[in-house]
N, C-alpha and C positions, 0 to 999 in steps of 0.2 A: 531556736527550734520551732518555728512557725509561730501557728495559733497558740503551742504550748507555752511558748515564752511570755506570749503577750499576756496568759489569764493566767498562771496560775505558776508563782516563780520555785514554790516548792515539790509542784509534780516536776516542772524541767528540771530540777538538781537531781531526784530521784529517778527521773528515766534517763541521766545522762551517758551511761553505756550505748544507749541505744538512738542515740540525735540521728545520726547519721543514715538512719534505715529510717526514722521519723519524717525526715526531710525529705525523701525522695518521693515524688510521683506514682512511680513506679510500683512500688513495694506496697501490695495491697493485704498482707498478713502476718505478723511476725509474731510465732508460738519460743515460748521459752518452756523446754522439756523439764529441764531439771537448772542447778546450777551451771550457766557455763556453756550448756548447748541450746540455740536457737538454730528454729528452722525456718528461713524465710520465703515467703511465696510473692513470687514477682510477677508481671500486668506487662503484657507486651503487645499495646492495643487492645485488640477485643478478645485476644485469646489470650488465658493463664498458662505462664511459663513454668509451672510444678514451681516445689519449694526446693533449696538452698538448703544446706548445712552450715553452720557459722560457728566457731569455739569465742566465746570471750570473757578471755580470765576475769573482770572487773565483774562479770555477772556471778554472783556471789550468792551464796543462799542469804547472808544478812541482807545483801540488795535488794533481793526482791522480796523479801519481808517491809524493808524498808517502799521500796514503789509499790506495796500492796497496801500499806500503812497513809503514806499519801492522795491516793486513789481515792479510799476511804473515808480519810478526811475531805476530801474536795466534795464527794458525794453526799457527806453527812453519814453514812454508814461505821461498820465498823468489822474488822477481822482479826481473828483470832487463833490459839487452837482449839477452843471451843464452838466457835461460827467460822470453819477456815473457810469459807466458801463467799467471794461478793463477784456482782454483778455490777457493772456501772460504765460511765461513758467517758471521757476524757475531754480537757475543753474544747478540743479541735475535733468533738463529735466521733470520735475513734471508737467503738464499742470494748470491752473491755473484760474479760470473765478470767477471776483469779481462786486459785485452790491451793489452798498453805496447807503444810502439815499438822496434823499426821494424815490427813486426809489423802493428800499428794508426799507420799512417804520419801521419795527420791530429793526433798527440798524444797518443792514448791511449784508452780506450774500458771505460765499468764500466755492466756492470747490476747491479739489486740488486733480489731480489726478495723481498717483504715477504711474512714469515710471520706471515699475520694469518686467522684459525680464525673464521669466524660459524657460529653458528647458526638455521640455516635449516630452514624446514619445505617439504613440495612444496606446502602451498599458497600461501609466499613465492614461490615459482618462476611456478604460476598467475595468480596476481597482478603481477603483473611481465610478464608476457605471455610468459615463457622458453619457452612450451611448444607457443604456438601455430605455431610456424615450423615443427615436427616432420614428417619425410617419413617415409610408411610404406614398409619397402622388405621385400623378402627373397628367397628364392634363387632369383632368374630371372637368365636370360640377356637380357631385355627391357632396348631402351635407355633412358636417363632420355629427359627431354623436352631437355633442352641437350643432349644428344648427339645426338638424332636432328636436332635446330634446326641444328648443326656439320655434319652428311651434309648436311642441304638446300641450305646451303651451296657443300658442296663439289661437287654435283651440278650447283649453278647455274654454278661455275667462277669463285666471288667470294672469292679464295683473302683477302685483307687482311679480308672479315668473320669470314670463318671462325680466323683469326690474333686478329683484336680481340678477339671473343667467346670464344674457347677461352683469352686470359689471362685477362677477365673472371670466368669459371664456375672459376678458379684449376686448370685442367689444365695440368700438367707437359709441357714438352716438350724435346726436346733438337736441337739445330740439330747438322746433318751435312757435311760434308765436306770437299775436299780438302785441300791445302796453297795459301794465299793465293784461296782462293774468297770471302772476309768476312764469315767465321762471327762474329767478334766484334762486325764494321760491323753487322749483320745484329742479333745479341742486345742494342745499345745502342739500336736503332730499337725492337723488341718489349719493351724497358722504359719505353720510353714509351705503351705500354698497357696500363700497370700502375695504375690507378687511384694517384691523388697521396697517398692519407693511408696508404697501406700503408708498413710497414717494412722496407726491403730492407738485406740483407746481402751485400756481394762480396766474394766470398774468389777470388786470382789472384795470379801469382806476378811477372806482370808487367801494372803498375796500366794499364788499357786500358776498363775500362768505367765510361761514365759515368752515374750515377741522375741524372735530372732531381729525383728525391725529397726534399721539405726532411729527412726523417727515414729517413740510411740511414747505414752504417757501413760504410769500406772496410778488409778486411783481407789482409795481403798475406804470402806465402808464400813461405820461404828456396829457394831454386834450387840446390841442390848445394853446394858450399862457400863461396857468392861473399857469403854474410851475415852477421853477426856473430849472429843468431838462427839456430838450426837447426829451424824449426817447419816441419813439410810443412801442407800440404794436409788429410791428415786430420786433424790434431791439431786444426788452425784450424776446421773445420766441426762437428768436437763441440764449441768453444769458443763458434761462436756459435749453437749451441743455447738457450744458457742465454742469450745475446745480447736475446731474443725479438724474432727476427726473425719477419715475414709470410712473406717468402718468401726462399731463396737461392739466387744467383746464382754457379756458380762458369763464372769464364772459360775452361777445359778439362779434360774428365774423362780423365786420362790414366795416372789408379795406383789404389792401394786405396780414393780417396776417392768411386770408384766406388759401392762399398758403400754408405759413409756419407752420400753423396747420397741413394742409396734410402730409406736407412733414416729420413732426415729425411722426406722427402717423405709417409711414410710415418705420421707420427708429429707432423701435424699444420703440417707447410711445404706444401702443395699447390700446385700453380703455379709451383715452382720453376722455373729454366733452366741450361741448361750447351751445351755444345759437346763435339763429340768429333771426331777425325781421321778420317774413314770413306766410302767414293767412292760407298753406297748406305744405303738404310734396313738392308737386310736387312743389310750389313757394319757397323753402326751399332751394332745390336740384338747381334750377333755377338762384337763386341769388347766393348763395357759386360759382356756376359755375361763374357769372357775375365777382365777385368778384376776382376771380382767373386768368379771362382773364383777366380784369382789372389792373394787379399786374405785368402782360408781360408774364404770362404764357398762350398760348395755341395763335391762329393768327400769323403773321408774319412766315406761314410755318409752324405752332406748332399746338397741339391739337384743333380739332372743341369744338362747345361749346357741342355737343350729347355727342364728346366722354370724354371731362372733365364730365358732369354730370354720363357715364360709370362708371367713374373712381371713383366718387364718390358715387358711389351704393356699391363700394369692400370696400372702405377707410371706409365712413362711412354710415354704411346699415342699420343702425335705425337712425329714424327720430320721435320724440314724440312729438306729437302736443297738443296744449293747449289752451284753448278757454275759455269759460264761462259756466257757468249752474245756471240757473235762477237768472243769473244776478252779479254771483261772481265769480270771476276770478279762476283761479289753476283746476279747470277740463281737463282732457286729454283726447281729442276728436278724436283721431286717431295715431295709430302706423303704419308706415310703415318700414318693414324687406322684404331685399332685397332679401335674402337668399328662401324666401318661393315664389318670383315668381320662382326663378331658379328651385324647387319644382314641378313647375306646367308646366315646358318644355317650356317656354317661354320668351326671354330678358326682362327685366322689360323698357328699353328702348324703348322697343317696345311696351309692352302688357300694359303699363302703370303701376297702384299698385294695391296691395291687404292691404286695410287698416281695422285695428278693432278699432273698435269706444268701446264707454267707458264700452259699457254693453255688448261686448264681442262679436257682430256682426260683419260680415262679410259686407265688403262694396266697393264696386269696384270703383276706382278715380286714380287720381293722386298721386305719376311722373309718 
């Protein structure tokens, strides 16, 4: 098995299902979902080939307790159902992020990312056609073409194309409000316009959302004392960082994971989704911000609260609100898109919003 074999004779007995994708070149990812399913992401030169679906009986939930267990030891760490969560590198430099149950409730859950160093020229990159997609942009306030295509949209009052097409173009947004309005019925419908080969990750503390996705990982988060794991929310979402997720989902932003929700989306999850408790956009935008100062970001010299909620108009610039209609919850009573004040020569900071209500009206409020 490579570098494995040479250092470390009891991680190659433990990762022995898997030699074969260990030994290749090629194969620059390989996530194991649950027991049994891996999906591999293959290197075809300078451009990634999307990932592979793979069934292998021998990958067993004890296995991969067992290759999490070896890991572990090699690193001097240690995992558990109490600490299911370790980070670490392998001897041939392969990085390495694992989540045992109960955390990863489906069985268990490892990516492994292959450190493997080419040398490329840019005009490997040229050749390959890397280069031709390239957008020229810079410091305007001018909308792309997808976001002004989203305003035409919203203008027309065709709120479901404006919804399909803004996860398509991978914009973040956050579903708002009350208590039992069906923010969650609500983000399990807008996963299903997620295009099918993307890789989603839900982290939730109580398991409620479902991917239609062949290739997603559920991870679930300790609630106060009632778990034998004590992993919140943050810890779980810099875990599946390294997870490589497309996008995450978390079912309620309600503490510091505030933060590290932005800071993902930020850093390469675009199109991310969540939920927060909030009865308007503008209380939406209000609390995320609270939330984020609250986490140590922004005060003590750092961001004011104007300019985190700024921040959160780029990060994440729709907002869909959800209320009632004659008395049953899942109605969506307002969208706010950041992008159409910019539109109208105005901060939204400033000018407050431009929201559409359900039957396609124009309606001026908050943030």
């Amino acid at each position: 098995m490579g570098m494995l074999s040479r250092n470390d004779d009891l991680i190659s007995l433990a990762f022995e299902p898997l030699r074969s994708l260990l030994e290749r070149q090629d194969v620059i990812e390989i996530c194991i979902n649950e027991p049994h399913r891996v999906f591999v992401e293959y290197s075809s030169g300078v451009l990634h080939a999307g990932m592979v679906a793979l069934n292998l009986p021998e990958l067993t939930r004890e296995r991969i307790r067992f290759m999490a267990e070896r890991v572990a030891g090699a690193s001097h760490q240690f995992v558990n159902e109490e600490e299911p969560l370790l980070s670490a590198s392998l001897p041939d430099g392969s990085r390495v992020q694992v989540v045992l149950p109960p955390a990863a409730p489906d069985g268990g859950a490892i990516a492994i990312r292959r450190k493997i160093v080419r040398d490329l020229s840019l005009s490997d990159y040229a050749e390959a056609g890397a280069l031709l997609c390239a957008r020229v942009t810079g410091a305007t306030e001018a909308l792309t073409d997808e976001e002004q295509g989203l305003c035409d949209y919203l203008d027309a009052g065709d709120i479901a194309q404006f919804l399909h097409l803004a996860l398509r173009h991978r914009i973040s947004m956050i579903i708002s409000g009350g208590t039992g309005t069906g923010k969650t019925t609500f983000l399990n419908a807008l996963m299903r316009e997620i295009p099918g080969h993307e890789r989603i990750i839900t982290i939730e503390d109580t398991p409620e959302l479902v991917p239609p996705h062949g290739n997603h990982v559920r991870l679930i988060a300790s609630r106060g004392n009632q778990n034998i794991a004590q992993v919140d929310m943050r810890r779980l979402v810099e875990a599946s960082l390294r997870l490589r997720p497309d996008r995450l989902l978390l079912g309620e932003v309600r503490g510091g994971e505030a933060l590290d929700f932005l800071q993902a989306i930020n850093t390469g999850h675009p199109g991310s989704l969540s939920t927060v408790h909030a009865n308007s956009p503008r209380a939406a935008y209000e609390r995320l911000a609270m939330l984020v100062m609250q986490s140590g970001f922004g005060g003590g010299g750092g961001l004011s609260k104007p300019e985190i909620i700024d921040h959160l108009h780029t990060t994440l610039p729709i907002v869909v609100q959800l209320g009632r209609k004659e008395g049953r919850p899942g109605a969506v009573s307002e969208i706010f898109f950041a992008p159409y004040i910019r539109q109208m020569g105005r901060p939204a900071a400033v000018q407050g919003s431009m929201v559409w209500n359900a039957s396609g009206r124009r309606a001026r409020g908050a943030p």
